[in-house]
C-alpha positions in Angstrom: -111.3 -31.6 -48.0 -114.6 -33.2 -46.1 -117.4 -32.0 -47.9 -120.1 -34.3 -45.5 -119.6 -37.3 -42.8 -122.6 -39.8 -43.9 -123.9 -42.1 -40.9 -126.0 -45.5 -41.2 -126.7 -46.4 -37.8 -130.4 -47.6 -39.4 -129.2 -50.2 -42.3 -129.6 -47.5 -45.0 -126.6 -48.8 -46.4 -125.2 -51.6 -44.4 -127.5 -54.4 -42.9 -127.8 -53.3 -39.5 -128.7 -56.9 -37.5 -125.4 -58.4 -39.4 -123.0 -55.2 -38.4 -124.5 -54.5 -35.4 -125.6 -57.8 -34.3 -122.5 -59.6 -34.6 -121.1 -57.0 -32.9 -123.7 -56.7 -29.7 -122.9 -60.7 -29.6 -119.3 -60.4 -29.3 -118.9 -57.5 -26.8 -121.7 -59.2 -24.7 -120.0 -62.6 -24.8 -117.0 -60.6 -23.7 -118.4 -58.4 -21.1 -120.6 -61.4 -20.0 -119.4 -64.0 -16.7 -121.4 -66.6 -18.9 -124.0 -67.9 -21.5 -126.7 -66.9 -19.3 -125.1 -63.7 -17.9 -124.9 -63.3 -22.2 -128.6 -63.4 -22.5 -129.5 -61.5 -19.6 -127.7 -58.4 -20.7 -129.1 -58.9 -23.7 -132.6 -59.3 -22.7 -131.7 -55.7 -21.0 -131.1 -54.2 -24.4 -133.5 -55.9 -26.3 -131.0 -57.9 -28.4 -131.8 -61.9 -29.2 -127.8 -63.2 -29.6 -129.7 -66.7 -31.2 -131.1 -64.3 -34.0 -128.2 -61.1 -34.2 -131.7 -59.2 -33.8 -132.9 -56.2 -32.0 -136.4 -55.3 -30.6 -138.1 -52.8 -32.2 -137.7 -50.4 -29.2 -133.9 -51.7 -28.2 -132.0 -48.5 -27.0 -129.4 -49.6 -29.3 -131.4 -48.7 -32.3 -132.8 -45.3 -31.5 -131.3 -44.2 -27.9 -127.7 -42.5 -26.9 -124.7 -44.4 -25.3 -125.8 -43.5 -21.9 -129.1 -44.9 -22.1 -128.1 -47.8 -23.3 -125.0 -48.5 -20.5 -127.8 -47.8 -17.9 -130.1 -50.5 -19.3 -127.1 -52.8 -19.0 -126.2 -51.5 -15.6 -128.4 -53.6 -13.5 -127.6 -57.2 -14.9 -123.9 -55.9 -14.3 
């Protein structure tokens, strides 16, 4: 039986620029038509692919899936 579901979305347990960077990078790369396509959706999440970071106010840090697809929605 589940007693609890634990989630560590800030690096409370896992480093959150190595999980989630690396991540962001890849599925950027991926969604991307190029390097510079790359950055610009990026830029529109507030994530530096040259450093796996994230700004201090990214949507990816503190906001909801939605928010974050519509920051990506204009470079796309």
């Amino acid at each position: 039986m589940i007693d609890a579901l634990l989630f560590d979305k800030d690096g409370t347990l896992f480093d959150f620029r190595v999980s989630w960077g690396r991540w962001a990078a890849g599925f950027l790369a991926g969604l991307a038509t190029d390097a510079d396509h790359a950055d610009r959706l990026g830029r529109a999440i507030g994530f530096d692919a040259a450093t796996l970071g994230f700004a201090p106010d990214s949507p990816v840090i503190a906001a909801t899936a939605r928010d974050i697809a519509a920051a990506l929605l204009p470079q796309l």
